[in-house]
C-alpha positions in Angstrom: 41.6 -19.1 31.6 44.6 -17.0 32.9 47.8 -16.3 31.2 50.1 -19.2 31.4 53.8 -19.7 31.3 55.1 -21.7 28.4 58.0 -23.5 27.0 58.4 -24.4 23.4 61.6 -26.0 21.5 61.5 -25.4 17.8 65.1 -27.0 15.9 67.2 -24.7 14.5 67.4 -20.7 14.7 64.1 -18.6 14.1 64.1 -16.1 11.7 64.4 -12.8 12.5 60.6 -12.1 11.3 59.5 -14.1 14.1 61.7 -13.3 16.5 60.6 -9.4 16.0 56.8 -10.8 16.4 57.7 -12.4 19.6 59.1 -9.7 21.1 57.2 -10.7 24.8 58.8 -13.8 24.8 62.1 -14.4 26.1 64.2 -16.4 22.8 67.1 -18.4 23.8 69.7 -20.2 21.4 70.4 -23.8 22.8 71.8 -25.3 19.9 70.5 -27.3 17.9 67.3 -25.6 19.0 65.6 -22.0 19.7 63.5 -22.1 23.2 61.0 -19.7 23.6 59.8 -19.0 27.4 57.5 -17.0 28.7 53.5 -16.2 29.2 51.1 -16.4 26.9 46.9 -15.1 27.7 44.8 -18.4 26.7 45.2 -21.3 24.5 44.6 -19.4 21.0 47.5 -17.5 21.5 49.3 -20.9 22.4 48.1 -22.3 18.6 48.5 -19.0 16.9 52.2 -19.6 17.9 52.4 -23.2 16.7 50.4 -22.4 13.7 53.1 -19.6 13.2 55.8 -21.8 13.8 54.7 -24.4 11.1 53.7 -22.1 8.3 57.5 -21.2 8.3 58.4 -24.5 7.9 60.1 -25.2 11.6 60.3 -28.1 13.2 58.1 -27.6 16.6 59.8 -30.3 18.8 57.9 -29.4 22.4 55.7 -26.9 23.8 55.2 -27.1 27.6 52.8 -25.6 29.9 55.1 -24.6 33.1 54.0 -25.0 36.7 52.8 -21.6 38.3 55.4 -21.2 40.8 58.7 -22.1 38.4 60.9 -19.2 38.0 61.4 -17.8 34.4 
């Protein structure tokens, strides 16, 4: 499998720890919500996020898998 392009929505603000740790990741502030965008190598790296995500106690609300041609 090929990198992909991803979406997530997690509520609220992120930590700064994880922010730092996603540093490839574009990280956006839509309040109420944090959307991270950008590519990630396979589908471990997609539940290494989401397990990342949960073990600080956020609630994930989406994670998307974007089309190959839509713009970042």
């Amino acid at each position: 499998m090929s990198d992909a392009t991803y979406q997530v929505r997690v509520s609220g603000v992120l930590p700064d720890e994880l922010i730092e740790e996603l540093r490839d990741l574009t990280v956006s502030v839509e309040p109420p919500e944090t959307v991270l965008h950008g590519t990630l190598p396979d589908q471990s790296a997609v539940v290494g996020l989401i397990s990342r995500i949960h073990g600080l106690g956020l609630r994930l609300i989406e994670v998307r898998r974007l089309p190959a041609d839509e713009d970042l």
